[in-house]
N, C-alpha and C positions, 0 to 999 in steps of 0.2 A: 489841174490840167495834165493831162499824158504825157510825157516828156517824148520827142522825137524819137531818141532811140528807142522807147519801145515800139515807136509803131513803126519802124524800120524790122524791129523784132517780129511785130506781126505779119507783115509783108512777105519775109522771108518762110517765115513757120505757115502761113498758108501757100505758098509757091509750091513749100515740101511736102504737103499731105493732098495736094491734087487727084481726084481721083481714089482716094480712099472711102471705101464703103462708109455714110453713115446709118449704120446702126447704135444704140442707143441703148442697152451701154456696146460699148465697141470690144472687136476682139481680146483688144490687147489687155482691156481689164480681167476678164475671166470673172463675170458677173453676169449669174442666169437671170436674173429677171431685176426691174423695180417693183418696189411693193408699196402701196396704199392701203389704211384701212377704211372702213366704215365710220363713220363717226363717231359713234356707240364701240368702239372697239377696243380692247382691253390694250394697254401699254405695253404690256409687259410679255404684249407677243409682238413687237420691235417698233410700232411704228411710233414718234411722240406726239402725231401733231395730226395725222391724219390726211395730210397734205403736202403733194411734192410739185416741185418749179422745176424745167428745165427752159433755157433759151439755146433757140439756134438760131447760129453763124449763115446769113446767108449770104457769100462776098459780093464786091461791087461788080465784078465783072459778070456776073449771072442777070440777063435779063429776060433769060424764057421764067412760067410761070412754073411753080416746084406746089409739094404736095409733103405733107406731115401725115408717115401711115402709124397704125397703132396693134400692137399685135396682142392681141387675145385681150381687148379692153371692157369684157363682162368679167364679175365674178361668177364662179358656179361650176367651172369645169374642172381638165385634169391637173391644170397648172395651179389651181388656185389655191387658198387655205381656208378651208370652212372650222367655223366654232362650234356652233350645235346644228343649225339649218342655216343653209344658205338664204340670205334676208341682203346683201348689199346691193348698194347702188352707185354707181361711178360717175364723175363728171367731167369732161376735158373740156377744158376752154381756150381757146387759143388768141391770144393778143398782142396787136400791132402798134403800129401810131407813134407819138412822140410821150415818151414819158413811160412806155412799156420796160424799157431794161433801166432809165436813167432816175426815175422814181427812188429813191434811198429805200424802201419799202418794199420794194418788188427784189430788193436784194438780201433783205434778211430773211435771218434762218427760222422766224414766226411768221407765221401768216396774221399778221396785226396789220392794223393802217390800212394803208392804199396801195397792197400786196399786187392787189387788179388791178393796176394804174395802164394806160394806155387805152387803145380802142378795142372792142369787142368784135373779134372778126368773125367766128365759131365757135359755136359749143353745142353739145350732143351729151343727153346720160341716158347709159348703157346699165340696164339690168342684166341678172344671172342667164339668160336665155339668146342674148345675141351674141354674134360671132367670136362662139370659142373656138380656140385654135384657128384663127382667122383672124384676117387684117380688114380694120377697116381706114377708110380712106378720106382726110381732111384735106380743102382743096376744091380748085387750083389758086392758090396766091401769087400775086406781082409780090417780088422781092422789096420794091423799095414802100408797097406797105407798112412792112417793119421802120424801126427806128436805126437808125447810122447809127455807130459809132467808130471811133476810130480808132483804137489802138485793136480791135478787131476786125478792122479796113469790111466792115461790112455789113446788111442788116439785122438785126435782133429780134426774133420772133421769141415770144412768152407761150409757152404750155403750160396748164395747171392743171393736173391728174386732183380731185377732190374726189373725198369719199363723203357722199352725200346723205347716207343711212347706212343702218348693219353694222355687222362686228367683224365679217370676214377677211381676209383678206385678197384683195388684187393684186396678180401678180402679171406684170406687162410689157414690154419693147417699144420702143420707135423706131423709127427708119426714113429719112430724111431725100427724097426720092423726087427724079425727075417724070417719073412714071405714075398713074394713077393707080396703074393695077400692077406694075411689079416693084422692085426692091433694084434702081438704080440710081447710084451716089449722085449727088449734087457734087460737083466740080471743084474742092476747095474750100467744103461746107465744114463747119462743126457744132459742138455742144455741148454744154456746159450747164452745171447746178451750183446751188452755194451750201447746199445741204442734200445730201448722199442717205436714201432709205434704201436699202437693196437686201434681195435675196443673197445667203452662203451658198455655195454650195453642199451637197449632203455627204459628199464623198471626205473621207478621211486626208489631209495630207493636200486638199487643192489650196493652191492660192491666187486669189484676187489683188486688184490693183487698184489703186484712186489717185489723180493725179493732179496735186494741187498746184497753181502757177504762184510763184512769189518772186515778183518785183525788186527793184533795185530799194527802192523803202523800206523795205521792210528787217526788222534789224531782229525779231523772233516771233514765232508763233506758237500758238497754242489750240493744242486737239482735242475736241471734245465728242466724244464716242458713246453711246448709249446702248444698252441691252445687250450685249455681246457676250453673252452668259457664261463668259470668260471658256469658250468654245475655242482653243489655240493660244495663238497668241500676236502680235503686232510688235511692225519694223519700220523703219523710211531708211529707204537709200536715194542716194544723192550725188552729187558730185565731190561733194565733203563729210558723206557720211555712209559706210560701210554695212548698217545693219544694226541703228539705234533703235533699242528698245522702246515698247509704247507702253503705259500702264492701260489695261481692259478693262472694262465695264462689266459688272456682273448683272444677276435678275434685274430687272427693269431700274437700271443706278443708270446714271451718267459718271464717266471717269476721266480727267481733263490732267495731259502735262504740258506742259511749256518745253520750248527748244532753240535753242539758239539759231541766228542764219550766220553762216557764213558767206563772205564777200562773194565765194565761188560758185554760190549757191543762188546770186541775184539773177534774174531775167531766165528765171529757168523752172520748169514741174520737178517736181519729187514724187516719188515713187510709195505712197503708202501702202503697203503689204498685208493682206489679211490670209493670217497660214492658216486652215485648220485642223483639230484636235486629232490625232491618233484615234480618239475616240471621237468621234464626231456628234455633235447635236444635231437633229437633223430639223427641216425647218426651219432653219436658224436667220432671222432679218436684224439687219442690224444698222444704227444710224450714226454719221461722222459728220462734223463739220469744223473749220478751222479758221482761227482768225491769229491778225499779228498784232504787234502792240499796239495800234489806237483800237481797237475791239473793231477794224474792219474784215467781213469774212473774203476768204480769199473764194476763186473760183475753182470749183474741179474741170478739166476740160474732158471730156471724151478720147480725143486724141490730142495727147499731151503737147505742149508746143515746145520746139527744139527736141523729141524725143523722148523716148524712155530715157531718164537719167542712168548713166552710170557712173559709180563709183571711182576718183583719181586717188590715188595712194598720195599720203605726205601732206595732205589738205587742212588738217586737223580735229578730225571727230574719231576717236577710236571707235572699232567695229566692236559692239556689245554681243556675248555668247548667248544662247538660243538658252 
């Protein structure tokens, strides 16, 4: 059961992000696209699995009808990554009802089980020829379709980006919008994955963000990062941690450390940091996910709740040199 104070905690962390754009991923990470493959698509050009989940936050006090837009949801165009010929095919499905985010299943980082759990509200697949560079538009939903919960004080809507054939890559956005046809925020709204497939960026020297929440529970976690063809390098800052190093992943490896939480670090996001390379890979997708000690994964939110963390001097995690 949730303990009170965090859904005091969520209360307040959605009071403070009122009115902030969702898009998907959100400014603050500094992450050009999400990426999907095709089924048939090689690993070891970043994706492991073929398949990404994200749920959105739609709070209690929203009771006009909202709309989940998708931006550039073909393969084939300029965004995209082609293998030899463009051959994919995309699927998004979107899922309500009870048992949608509360399913144990719909929260791991495999697509096993009853990943699909809840009601079937929409789904549409998108070959290489429709709207590239274009949004299209799922919709209109009642909020309380979704499933409640509460230390999110709100309803839980399931998307599921499947790569249903091909080898290509989909590279694509959401935007979580009270509009059919434009890009305006839901009031309070958020979003969140349990498992992060994203595009790098190509440029030398940019860095991204992923922003994992970790609970008063949680006593360490442990990251497990995929394909990162050791393109830079990786950080987490925190409240109690300055700039600890992360071990990378190279060619299509998985690379996983363990870290301690400190007490100062409960009921709060951290800061995962992806710098890259002086020389940059370009291309470059790459997958993270994290769990704490019972092997439960933690969530990434979109917009981190209580803030970008930063770093308090005297906490105790020395800051590791680059």
């Amino acid at each position: 059961m949730i303990k009170s104070t965090l859904f005091v905690i969520g209360l307040v962390f959605f009071s403070m992000t009122a009115m902030r754009g969702q898009s998907v991923p959100a400014p603050e990470e500094n992450i050009p696209f999400l990426v999907t493959f095709g089924k048939d698509g090689d690993i070891s050009w970043g994706d492991d699995d073929f398949i990404q989940t994200f749920f959105f936050v739609i709070p209690v006090s929203m009771t006009e009808p909202f709309y989940i837009r998708v931006f550039d949801p073909t393969t084939g165009g300029q965004h995209d990554e082609m293998k030899a010929a463009w051959n994919t095919i995309t699927r998004f499905s979107i899922y309500g009802g009870v048992g949608c985010y509360s399913n144990p299943d719909a929260r791991n980082v495999n697509p096993v089980g009853k990943f699909k759990s809840g009601s079937l509200l929409t789904t549409k697949v998108f070959n290489e020829e429709e709207y590239d560079n274009d949004w299209y538009t799922f919709g209109p939903f009642n909020p309380k379709d979704g499933e409640f919960d509460q230390f999110n004080n709100g309803h839980l809507f399931k998307v599921i980006a499947e790569g249903v054939s091909g080898d290509d890559g989909n590279l694509y956005r959401y935007f979580l919008s009270t509009s059919q046809n434009k890009n305006i925020p839901v009031e309070g709204g958020n979003a969140f994955t349990y498992e992060y497939t994203f595009r790098m960026h190509d440029q030398a020297n940019q860095i991204s963000h992923i922003y994992p929440y970790v609970d008063s529970r949680v006593i360490s976690i442990k990251q497990s990062n995929f394909d990162w063809d050791n393109d830079g390098y990786m950080k987490v800052i925190s409240k109690a941690k300055a700039g600890l190093r992360i071990e990378i992943s190279g060619e299509k490896t998985w690379s996983s450390t363990e870290h301690k939480i400190e007490q100062k670090e409960h009921n709060s996001s951290l800061d995962f940091q992806f710098i890259k390379s002086s020389k940059s890979i370009p291309r470059n997708n790459v997958v993270i996910s994290i769990q704490n000690q019972y092997g439960e994964t933690l969530p990434f939110y979109t917009v981190p709740i209580g803030g970008i963390p930063k770093y308090v001097p005297g906490v105790g995690s020395r800051p590791s040199g680059r």
